[in-house]
C-alpha positions in Angstrom: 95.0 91.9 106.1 96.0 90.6 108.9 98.7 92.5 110.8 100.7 92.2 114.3 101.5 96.1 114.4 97.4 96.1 113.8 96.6 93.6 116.2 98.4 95.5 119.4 96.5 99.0 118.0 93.4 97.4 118.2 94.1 95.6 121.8 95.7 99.1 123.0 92.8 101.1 121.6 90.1 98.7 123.3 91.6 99.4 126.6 90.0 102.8 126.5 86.3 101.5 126.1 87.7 99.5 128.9 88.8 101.7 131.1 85.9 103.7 130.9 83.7 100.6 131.7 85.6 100.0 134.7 85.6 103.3 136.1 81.9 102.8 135.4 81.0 99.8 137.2 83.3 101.2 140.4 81.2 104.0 140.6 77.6 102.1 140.8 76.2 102.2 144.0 75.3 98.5 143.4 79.0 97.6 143.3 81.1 95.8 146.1 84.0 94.8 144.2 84.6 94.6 140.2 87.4 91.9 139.4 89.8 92.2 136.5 89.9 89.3 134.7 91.7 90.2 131.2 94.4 88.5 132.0 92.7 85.0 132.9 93.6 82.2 130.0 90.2 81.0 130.8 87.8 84.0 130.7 89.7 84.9 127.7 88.5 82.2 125.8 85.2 83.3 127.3 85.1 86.5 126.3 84.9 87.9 130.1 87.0 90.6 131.2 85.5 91.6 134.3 83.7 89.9 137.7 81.0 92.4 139.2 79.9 91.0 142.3 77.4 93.5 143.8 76.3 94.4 147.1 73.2 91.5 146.6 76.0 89.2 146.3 74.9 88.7 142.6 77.7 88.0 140.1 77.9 89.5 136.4 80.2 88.5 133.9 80.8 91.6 131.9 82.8 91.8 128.2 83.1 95.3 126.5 84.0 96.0 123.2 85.1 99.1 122.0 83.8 100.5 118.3 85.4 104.1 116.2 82.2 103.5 113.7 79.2 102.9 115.4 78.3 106.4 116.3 77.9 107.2 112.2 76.9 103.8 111.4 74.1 103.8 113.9 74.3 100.1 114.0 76.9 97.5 116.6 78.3 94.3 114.8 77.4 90.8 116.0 80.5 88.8 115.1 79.3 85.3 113.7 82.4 83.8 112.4 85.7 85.7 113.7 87.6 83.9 110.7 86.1 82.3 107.6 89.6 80.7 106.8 89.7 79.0 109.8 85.5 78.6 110.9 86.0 80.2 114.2 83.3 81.6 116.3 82.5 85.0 116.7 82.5 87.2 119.6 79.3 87.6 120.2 78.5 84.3 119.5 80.8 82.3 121.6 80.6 85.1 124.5 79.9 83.5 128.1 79.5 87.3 129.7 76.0 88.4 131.0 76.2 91.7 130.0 78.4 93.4 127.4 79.2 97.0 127.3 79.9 99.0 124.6 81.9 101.9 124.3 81.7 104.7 121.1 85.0 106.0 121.7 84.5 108.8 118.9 81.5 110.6 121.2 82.4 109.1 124.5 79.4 107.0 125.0 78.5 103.9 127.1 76.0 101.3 126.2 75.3 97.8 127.9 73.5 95.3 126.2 71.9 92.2 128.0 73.9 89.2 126.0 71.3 86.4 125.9 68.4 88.9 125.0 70.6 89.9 122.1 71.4 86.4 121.5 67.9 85.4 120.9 67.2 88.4 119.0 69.5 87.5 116.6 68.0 83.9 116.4 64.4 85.1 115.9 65.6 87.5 113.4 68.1 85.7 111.3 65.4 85.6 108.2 65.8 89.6 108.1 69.4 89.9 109.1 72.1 89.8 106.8 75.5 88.4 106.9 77.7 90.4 105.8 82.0 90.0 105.3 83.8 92.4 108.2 87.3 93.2 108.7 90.0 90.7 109.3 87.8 87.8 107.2 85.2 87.9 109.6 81.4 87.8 109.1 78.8 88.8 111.2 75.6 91.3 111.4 74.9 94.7 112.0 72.1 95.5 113.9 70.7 98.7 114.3 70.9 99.7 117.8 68.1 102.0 118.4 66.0 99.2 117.5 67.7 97.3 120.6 67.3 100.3 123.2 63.5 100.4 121.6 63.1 96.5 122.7 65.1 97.1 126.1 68.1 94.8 125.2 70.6 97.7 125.3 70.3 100.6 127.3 73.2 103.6 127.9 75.0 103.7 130.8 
């Protein structure tokens, strides 16, 4: 059930996988400047919450998401449908960053995952995925991810 006290842990708590991402992408050589974006309406809505802009002067959009579970479940969750009430897109789906990391705050690990390779994994595998109901009437996928660091699509950091 949805709760307000619930919905400021879970923003609070995502700050660390955050933090740690940022602190991250500062200390890559690559980096000339890493732009915080949370706070932007716009990238919000896009599921952005950093601007890397390397030394190359290429630009990554980066999202992070933060997980307690993954480390025992061995699998991330693709978010489909973020509420079934109301037929909203998920996270994963609706997500405009490049790359996404993701943190396992419970063993202090870092992963990045390249968005649109995961994105069309999911497409060309929908026939062996299933969708299954998640937290807060959501439904999405879990995907085992040492099948994606096997196909390159996520890698740790």
């Amino acid at each position: 059930m949805w709760s307000k006290e619930k919905f400021l842990s879970d923003l609070e708590f995502g700050k660390i996988g955050e933090e740690k991402t940022l602190d991250f992408l500062n200390s890559l050589d690559m980096t000339h400047k890493v732009i915080d974006v949370r706070e932007d309406k716009i990238c919000q809505k896009n599921d952005v919450d950093f601007i890397q802009i390397a030394k190359d002067c290429e630009i990554y959009k980066i999202e992070v998401k933060t997980d307690r579970q993954s480390h025992i479940s061995k699998n991330i969750v693709f978010e489909v449908i973020s509420n079934k009430k109301y037929n909203t897109e998920g996270c994963f789906s609706k997500c405009k960053a490049d790359i996404m990391f993701y943190y396992f705050s419970e063993v202090d690990e870092l992963y990045y995952i390249n968005v649109q390779l995961l994105k069309n994994y999911v497409e060309e595998n929908k026939k062996d995925l299933k969708l299954i109901p998640m937290g807060d009437n959501a439904l999405g996928y879990l995907i085992r991810y040492e099948i994606l660091l096997e196909k390159e699509i996520m890698f740790k950091a």
